[in-house]
C-alpha positions as CSV (number, residue, x, y, z in Angstrom):
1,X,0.0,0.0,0.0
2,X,3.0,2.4,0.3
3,X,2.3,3.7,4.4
4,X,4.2,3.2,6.8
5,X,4.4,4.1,10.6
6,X,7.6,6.3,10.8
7,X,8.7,8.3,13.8
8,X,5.2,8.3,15.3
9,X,2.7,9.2,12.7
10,X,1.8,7.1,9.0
11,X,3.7,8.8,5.9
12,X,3.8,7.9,2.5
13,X,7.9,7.7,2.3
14,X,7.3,9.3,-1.7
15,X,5.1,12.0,0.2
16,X,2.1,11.3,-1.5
17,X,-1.3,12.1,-0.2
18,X,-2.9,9.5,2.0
19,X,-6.6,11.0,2.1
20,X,-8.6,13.7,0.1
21,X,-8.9,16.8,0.9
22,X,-11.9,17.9,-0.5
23,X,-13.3,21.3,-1.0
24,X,-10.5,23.6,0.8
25,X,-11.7,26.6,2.6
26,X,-10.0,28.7,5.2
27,X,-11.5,31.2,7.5
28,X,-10.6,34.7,7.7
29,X,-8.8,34.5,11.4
30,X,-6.7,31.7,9.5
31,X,-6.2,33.7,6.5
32,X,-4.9,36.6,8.5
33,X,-2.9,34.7,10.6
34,X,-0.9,33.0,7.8
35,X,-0.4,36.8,5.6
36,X,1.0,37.7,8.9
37,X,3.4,35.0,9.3
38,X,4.3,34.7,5.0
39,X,3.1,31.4,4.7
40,X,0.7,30.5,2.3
41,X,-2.0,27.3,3.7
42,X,-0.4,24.9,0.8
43,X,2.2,24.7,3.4
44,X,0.0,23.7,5.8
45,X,-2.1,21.0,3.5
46,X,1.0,19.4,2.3
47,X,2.0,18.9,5.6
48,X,-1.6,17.4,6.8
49,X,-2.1,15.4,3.5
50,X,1.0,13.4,4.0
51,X,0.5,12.2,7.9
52,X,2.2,15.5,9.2
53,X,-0.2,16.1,12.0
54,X,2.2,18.7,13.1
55,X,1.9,19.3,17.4
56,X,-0.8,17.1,18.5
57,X,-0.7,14.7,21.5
58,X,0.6,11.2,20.7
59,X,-2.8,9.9,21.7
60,X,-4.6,12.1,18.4
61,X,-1.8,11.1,16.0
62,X,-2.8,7.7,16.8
63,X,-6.5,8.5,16.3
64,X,-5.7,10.5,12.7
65,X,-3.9,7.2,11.6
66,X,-7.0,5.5,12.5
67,X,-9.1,8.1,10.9
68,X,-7.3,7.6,7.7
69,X,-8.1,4.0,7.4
70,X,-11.1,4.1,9.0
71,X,-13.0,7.2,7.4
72,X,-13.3,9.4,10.0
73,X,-12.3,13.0,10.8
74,X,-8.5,14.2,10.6
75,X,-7.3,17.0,12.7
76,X,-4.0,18.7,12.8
77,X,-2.2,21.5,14.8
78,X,0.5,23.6,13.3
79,X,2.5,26.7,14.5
80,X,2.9,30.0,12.0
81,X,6.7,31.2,12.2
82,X,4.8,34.1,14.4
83,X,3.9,30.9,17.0
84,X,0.0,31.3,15.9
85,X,-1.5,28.0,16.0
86,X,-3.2,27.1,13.0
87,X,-5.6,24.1,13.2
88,X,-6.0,22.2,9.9
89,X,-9.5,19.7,9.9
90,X,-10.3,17.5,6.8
91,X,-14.3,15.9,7.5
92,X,-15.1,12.3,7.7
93,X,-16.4,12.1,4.2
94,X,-13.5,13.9,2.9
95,X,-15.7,16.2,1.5
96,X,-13.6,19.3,2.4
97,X,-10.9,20.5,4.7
98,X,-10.7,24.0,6.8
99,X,-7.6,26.0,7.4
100,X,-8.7,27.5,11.1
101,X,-7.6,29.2,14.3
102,X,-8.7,27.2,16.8
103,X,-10.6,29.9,18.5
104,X,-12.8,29.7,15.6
105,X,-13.7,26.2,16.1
């Protein structure tokens, strides 16, 4: 299948997408925070899309590797380069994925 557990979460080792994203929409909080910081959210996607979760508990990178498999929802946690946490959520039915702050959740 091409996944493998590595260092804690499941990658792709040719860093190919393990999931859809969907529709992609970000909020405007995100949006702002990310202009702020000069990143762009493909960043951020790439990242999630690949079994990046980025800073989340041990305990929810286990549960995203489930999700994958399993069809359920995928959550990760990033920090902008201004230490603003971004929270990146893809949907159960893959239908689309949200760029957010987490205060907006």
């Amino acid at each position: 299948m091409g996944r493998e557990l590595l260092r804690g979460h499941m990658v792709d080792p040719e860093g190919k997408p393990l999931f859809e994203l969907g529709h992609v929409v970000a909020t405007p909080g995100a949006l702002n925070s990310l202009q702020r910081a000069g990143q762009t959210p493909e960043e951020f996607l790439r990242r999630h899309v690949t079994g990046d979760w980025g800073q989340v508990p041990a305990e929810d990178k286990v549960e995203n590797e489930f999700s994958v498999l399993n069809g359920y929802r995928i959550l990760s946690s990033y920090h902008t380069t201004l230490e603003e946490r971004i929270w990146v959520l893809t949907e159960a039915d893959r239908s689309s994925t949200t760029l957010l702050l987490p205060g907006e959740y």
